[in-house]
C-alpha positions as CSV (number, residue, x, y, z in Angstrom):
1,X,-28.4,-74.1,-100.3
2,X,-28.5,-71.7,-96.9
3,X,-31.1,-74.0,-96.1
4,X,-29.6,-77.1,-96.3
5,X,-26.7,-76.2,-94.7
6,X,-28.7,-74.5,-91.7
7,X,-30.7,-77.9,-91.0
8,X,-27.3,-80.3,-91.1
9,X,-25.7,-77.7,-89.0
10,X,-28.4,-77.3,-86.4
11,X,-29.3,-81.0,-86.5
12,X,-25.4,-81.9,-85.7
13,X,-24.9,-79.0,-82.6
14,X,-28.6,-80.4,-81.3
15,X,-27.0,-84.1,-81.3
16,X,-23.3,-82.5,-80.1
17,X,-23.0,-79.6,-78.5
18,X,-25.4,-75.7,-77.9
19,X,-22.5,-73.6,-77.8
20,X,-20.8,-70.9,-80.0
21,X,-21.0,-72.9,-83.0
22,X,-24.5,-73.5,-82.9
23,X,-25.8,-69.1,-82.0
24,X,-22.9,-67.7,-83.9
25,X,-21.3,-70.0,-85.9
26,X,-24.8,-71.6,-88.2
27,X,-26.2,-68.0,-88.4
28,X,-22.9,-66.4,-89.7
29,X,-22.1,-69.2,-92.4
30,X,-25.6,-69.9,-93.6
31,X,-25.6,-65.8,-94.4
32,X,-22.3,-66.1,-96.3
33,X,-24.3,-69.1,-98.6
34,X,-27.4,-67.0,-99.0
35,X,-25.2,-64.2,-100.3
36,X,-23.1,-65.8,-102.5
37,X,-25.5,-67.4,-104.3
38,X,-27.7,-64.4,-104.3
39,X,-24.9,-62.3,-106.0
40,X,-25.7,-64.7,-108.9
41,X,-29.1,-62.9,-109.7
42,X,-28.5,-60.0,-112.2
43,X,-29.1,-56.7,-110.3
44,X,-28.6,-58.5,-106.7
45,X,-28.1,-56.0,-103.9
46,X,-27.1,-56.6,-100.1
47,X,-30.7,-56.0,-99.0
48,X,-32.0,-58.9,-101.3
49,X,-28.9,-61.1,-100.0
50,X,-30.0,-60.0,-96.4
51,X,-33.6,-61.2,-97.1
52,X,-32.6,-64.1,-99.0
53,X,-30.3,-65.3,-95.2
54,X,-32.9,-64.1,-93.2
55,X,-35.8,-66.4,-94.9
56,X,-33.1,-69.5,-95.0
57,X,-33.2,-68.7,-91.0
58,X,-36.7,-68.9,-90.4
59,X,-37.0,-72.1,-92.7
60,X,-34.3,-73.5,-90.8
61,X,-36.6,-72.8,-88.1
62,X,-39.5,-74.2,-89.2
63,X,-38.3,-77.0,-90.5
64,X,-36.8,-77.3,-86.5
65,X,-40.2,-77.3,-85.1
66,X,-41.4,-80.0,-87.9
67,X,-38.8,-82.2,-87.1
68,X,-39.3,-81.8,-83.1
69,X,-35.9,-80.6,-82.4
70,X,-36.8,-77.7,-80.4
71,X,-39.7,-75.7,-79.9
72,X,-40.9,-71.9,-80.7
73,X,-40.7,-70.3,-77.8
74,X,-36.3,-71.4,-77.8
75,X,-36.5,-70.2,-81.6
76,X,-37.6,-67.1,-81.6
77,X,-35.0,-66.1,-78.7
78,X,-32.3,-67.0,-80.6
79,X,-33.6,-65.4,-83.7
80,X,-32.6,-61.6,-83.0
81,X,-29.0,-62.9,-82.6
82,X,-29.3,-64.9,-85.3
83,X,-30.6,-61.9,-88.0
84,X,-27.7,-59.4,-86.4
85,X,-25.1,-62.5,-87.2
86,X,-26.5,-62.4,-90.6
87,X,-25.3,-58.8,-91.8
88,X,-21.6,-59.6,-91.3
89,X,-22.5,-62.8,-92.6
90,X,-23.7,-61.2,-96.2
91,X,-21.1,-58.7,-96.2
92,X,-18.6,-61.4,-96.3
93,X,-20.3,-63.7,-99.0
94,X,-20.4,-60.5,-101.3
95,X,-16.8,-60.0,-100.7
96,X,-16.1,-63.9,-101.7
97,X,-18.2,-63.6,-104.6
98,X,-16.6,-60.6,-106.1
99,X,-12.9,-62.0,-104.9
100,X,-14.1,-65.7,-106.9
101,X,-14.3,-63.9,-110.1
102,X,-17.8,-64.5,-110.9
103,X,-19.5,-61.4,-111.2
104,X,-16.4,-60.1,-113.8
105,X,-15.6,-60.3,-117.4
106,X,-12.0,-61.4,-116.4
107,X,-13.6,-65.2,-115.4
108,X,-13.0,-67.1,-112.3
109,X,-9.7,-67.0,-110.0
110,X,-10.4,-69.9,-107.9
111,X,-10.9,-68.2,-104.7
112,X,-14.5,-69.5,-104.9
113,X,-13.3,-72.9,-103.2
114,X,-13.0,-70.9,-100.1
115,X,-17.0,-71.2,-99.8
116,X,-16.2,-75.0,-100.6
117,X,-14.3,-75.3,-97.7
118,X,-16.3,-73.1,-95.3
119,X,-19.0,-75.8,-94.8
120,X,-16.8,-79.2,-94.1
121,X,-14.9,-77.0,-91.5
122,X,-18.3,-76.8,-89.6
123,X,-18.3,-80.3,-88.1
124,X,-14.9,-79.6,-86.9
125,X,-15.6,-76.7,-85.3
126,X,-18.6,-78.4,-83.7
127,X,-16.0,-81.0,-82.3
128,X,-14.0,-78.4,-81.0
129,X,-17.0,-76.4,-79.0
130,X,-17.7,-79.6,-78.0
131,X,-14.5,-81.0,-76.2
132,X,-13.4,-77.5,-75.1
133,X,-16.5,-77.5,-73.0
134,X,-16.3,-74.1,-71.2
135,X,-17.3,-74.1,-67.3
136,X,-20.8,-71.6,-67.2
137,X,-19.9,-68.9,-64.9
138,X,-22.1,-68.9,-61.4
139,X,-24.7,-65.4,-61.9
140,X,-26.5,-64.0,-59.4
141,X,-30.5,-62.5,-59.3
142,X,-31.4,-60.3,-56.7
143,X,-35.1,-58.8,-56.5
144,X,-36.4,-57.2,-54.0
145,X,-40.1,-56.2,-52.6
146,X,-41.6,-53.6,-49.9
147,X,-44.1,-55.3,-47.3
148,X,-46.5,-53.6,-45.4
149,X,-46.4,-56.1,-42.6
150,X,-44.0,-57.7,-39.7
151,X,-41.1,-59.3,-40.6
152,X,-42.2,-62.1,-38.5
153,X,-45.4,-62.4,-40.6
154,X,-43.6,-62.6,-43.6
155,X,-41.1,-65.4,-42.8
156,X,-43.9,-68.1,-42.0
157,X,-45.1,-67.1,-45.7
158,X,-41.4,-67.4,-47.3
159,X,-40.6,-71.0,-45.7
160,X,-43.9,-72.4,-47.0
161,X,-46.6,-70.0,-49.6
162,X,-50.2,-71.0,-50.7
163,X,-50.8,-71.8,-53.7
164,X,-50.9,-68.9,-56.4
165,X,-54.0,-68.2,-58.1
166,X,-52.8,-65.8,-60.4
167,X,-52.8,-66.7,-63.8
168,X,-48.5,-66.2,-64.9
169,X,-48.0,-63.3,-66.9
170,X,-45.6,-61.8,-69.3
171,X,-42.6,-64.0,-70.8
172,X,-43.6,-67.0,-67.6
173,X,-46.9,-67.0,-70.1
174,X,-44.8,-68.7,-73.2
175,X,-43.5,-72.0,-72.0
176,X,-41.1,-70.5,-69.1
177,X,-41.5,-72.4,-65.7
178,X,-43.5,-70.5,-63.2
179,X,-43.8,-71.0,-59.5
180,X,-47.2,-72.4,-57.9
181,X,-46.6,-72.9,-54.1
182,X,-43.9,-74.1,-51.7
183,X,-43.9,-76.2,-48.6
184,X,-41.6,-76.9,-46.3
185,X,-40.9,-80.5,-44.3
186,X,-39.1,-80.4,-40.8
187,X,-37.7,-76.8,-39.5
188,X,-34.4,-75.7,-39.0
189,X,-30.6,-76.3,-41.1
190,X,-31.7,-79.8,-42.8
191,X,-35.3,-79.2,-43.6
192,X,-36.4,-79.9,-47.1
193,X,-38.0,-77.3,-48.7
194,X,-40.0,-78.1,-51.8
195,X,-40.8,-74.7,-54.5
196,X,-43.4,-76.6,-56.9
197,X,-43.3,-75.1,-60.7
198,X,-45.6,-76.0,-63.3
199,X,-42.7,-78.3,-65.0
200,X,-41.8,-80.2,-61.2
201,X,-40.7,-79.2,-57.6
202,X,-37.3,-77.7,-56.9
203,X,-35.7,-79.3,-53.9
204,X,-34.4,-77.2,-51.6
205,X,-32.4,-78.7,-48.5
206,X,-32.0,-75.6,-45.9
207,X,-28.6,-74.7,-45.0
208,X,-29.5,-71.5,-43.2
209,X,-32.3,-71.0,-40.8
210,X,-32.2,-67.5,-38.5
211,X,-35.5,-66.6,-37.9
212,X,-37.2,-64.3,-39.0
213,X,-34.3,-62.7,-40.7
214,X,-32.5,-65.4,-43.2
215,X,-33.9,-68.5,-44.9
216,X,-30.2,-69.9,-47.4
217,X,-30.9,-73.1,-49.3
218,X,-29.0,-75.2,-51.7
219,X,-30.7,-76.7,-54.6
220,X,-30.4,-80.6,-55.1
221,X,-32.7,-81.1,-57.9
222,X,-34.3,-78.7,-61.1
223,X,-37.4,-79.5,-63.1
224,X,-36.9,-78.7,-66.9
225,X,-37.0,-74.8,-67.2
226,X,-39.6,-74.6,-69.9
227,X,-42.3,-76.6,-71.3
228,X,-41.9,-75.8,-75.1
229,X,-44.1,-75.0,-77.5
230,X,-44.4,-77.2,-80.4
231,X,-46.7,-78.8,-82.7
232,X,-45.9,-82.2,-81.2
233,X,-47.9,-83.4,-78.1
234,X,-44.3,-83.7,-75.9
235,X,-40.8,-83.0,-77.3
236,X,-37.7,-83.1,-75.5
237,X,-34.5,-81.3,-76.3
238,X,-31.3,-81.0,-74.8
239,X,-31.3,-77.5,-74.1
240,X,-34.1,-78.6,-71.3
241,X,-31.8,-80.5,-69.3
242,X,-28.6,-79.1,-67.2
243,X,-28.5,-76.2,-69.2
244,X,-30.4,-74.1,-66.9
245,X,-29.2,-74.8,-63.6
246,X,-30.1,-73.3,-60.3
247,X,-27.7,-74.0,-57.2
248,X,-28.0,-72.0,-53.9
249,X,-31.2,-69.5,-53.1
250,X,-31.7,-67.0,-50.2
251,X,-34.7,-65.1,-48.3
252,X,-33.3,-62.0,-46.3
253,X,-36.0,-59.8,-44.2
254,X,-34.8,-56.3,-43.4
255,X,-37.8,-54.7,-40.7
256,X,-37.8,-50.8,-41.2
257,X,-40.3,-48.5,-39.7
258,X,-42.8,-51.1,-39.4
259,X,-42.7,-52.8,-43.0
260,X,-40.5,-55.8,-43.9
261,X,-37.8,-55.3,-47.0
262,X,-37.6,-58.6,-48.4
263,X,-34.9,-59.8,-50.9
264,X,-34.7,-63.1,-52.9
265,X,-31.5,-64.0,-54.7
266,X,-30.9,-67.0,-56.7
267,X,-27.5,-68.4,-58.0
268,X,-27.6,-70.1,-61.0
269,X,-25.3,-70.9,-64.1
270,X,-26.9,-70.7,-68.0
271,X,-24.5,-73.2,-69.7
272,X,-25.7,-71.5,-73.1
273,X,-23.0,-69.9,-75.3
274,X,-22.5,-66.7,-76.2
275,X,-23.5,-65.2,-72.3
276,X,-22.8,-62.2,-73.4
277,X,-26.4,-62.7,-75.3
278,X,-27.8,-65.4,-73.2
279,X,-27.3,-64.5,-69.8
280,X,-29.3,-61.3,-69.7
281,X,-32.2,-62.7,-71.1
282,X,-32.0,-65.9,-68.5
283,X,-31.6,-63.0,-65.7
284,X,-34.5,-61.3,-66.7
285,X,-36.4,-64.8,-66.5
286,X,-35.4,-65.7,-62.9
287,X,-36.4,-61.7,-62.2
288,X,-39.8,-62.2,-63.4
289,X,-40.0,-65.8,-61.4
290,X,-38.7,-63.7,-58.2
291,X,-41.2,-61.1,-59.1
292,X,-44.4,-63.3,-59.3
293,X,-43.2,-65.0,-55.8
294,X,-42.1,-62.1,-54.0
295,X,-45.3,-60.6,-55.1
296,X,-47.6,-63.5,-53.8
297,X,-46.0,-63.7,-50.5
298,X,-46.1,-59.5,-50.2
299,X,-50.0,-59.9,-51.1
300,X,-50.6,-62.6,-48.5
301,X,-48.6,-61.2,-45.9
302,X,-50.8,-57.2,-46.2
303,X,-53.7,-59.1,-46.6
304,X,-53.5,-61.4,-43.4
């Protein structure tokens, strides 16, 4: 039953909406099933409920990947929200259980319906995340590296880098966008600079250009932010487009004692709901993107 209700609910938010109802509300309601009808078993407890929510989860996952509606790498993300969710989810099918009557000699009381109407009231509730559509809020990355070289070395290598030959590593290993090079047409406020991922090429007009010190862009086109992983040769879900959406970027070169202090900051918004739980992990992405960019130019730059 927490099965079939996870894979209508997660096939409807994939067609509708990825908001609350989709990370909080699918996880919480699917527990509630897997415990109430757990409580059924003689000798149930909550950690066999818990297990019995947490296997409809990964099922519901599974049966995601099967169906192409998202890929692993999205999954497992949302998975450790998804098993906390699950706890108050159990605690409060036991308490509808044991307030339906079921589990006593004095028979049945009604109040079971409740569970009844739990599940219809999900399709509203999708509606309503839907049209109430909240605005993403505008974050801000900021990373920064130590060069052992000239500032003015450094800027040639931040409007335009060779190509990186470094294989990615960490989290930019499992489907997450990584950069590759960048180049750079015309010089100046106007130029178009292009910051080539793996996915496509970010284009970057330049709105800022004070040599060698500041290089401010804004960001007129995104290629998808990961390529997931799936048992299907391409798949292409909604999360992959507008979600993830970066908007202005900045170079700023600091020249102390001889060595260049270079920072990179990127402003983006992460239109996925709860941010609370979302937002940090999308922060630590665009860190580790910074990371392997800052890191190329820093390695050019000593080495030349």
């Amino acid at each position: 039953m927490s099965l079939l209700v996870g894979m209508l609910g997660l096939w409807l938010c994939v067609k509708i909406t990825l908001g609350w109802t989709l990370f909080v509300g699918l996880p919480f309601l699917m527990a509630v099933v897997a415990a109430f009808f757990s409580y059924f078993q003689k000798g149930a407890h909550f950690l066999h409920a818990y297990t019995n929510a947490i296997v409809a989860q990964l099922a519901t996952g599974v049966a995601a990947i099967l169906f192409g509606w998202d890929g692993a790498f999205c999954l497992l993300m949302a998975f450790p929200l998804s098993a906390l969710l699950a706890l108050p989810g159990v605690a409060f099918g036991y308490l509808l259980f044991r307030s339906s009557g079921w589990g006593s000699k004095n028979g049945r009381n009604g109040s079971h319906f409740l569970l009844a109407l739990l599940i219809p009231m999900f399709p509203g509730l999708v509606a309503f995340d839907s049209a109430r559509s909240p605005v993403a809020p505008l974050r801000q990355v900021v990373t920064r590296v130590i060069i052992d070289a000239p500032r003015e070395r450094v800027w040639d290598l931040v409007i335009a880098f060779p190509k990186i030959e470094t294989p990615p590593t960490g989290i930019l290993r499992w489907g997450v966008a990584y950069p590759v090079e960048a180049r750079i047409e015309g010089r100046g406020p106007g130029a178009l600079r292009y910051c080539t991922f793996d996915t496509g090429s970010f284009v970057e007009p330049i709105t800022r250009w004070e040599e060698p010190s500041l290089l401010a862009f804004d960001v007129t086109e995104n290629p998808p932010p990961i390529r997931e992983i799936s048992i299907w040769k391409e798949i292409d879900p909604p999360h992959l487009h507008g979600r993830m959406v970066s908007e202005h970027g900045q170079f700023k070169l600091d020249e102390r004692e001889g060595k260049t202090i270079l920072e990179g900051t990127t402003w983006y918004r992460h239109s996925l709901f709860p941010q609370g739980y979302w937002g940090p992990l999308s922060d630590y992405i665009i860190h580790r993107i910074h990371e392997r960019v800052l890191g190329h130019i820093r390695d050019e730059a000593e080495k030349r």
